[in-house]
Each structure stands twice: as structure tokens, then as C-alpha cells.
Steps between C-alpha positions, in 0.01 A plus 500: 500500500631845418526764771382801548693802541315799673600928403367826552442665240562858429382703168821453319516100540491312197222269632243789579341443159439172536407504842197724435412341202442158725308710745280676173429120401362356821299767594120453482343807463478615128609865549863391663542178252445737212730768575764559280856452619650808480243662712521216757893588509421859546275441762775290697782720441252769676440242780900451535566905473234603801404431858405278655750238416393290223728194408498212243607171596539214192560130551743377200495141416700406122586860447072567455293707728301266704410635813397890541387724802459820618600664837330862605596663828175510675441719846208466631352706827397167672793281448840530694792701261601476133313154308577355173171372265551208313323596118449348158673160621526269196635172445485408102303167452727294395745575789286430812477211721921539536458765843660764258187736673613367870824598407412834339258528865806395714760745303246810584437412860864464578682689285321793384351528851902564647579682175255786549381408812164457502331413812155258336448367167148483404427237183134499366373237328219528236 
């Protein structure tokens, strides 16, 4: 089985186009599955360029996209300090069942919680 490397991604990394054409593809609702690509980049380099802190995080497996998610720095007025919200978390289809998205989960609880240390992760399933 091949592994799975895991990198954020910043709006000059070679795999940015391909990670948000995976997450264009596997969206259900029509508007977002329809938009074209060069707007979804420009809405992403916005996200990376302004507050709150918005990060892409891509699972590689065979030098292809296979795992994509979204972190947004998320304070809330109830909850205790700085948290990070899981978003747009997508495994491709032919990909799961391998714990590439327990990985991916792991990798943003450990990591990115030390790295900008955020204090909760929320993840919201559909």
C-alpha cells in the first residue's frame, strides 16, 4: 500500500490547483461543483491573504491529490481561546478505506494544533 504524505499548502504550492479541483468535484451542491477554477483559486488565495487564519491541508498518495481539508481560525464568545474548524474535508473515492482521513484528522489535531496553537478543533460532519 502506498503512503500518504500530509502538507500545508500555501498559494504558491504547485498542488493548490489540484487540490481545489478535488474539493470542486466532490462537492454536492451545484453552485460550488460548477464553479470555474480560476475563481475557486481566487477565492482561496483571498482566504490565505486575510484573517482569520485560513489553511489548506492535502493528503498525497502516488504524487495525486487524494485527501483535502480546510482549517479556519474560529473564536467563538462561548468557547475557551483561539479554535481551529475542520471544513470541506474530502477523501477522493477511490482512496478511502486506507485511514488516509484519520491520518489527515490526527496531523490537524496534533500538529497544526502546536503549530498555531489552537486551543479546540471543532469538525462537523454533514
Amino acid at each position: 500500500m502506498s503512503e500518504l504524505t500530509i502538507e500545508e499548502i500555501t498559494s504558491n504550492h504547485p498542488k493548490l490547483d489540484e487540490a481545489l479541483t478535488l474539493m470542486k468535484s466532490m462537492m454536492s451542491s451545484a453552485p460550488a461543483n460548477q464553479m470555474p477554477l480560476d475563481l475557486a483559486k481566487e477565492t482561496a488565495l483571498k482566504l490565505f491573504s486575510a484573517p482569520p487564519l485560513y489553511v489548506i491541508v492535502i493528503g498525497v498518495c502516488d504524487n495525486k491529490v487524494v485527501g483535502v481539508l480546510g482549517v479556519r481560525e474560529f473564536r467563538d464568545p462561548f468557547m475557551y481561546g483561539i479554535g481551529g474548524e475542520v471544513n470541506n474535508f474530502i477523501i477522493d473515492p477511490d482512496y478511502r478505506n486506507r485511514g488516509f482521513g484519520r491520518k489527515m484528522i490526527e496531523y490537524v489535531n496534533k500538529d497544526m494544533k502546536d503549530k498555531y496553537t489552537l486551543e479546540w478543533l471543532s469538525l462537523m460532519a454533514d
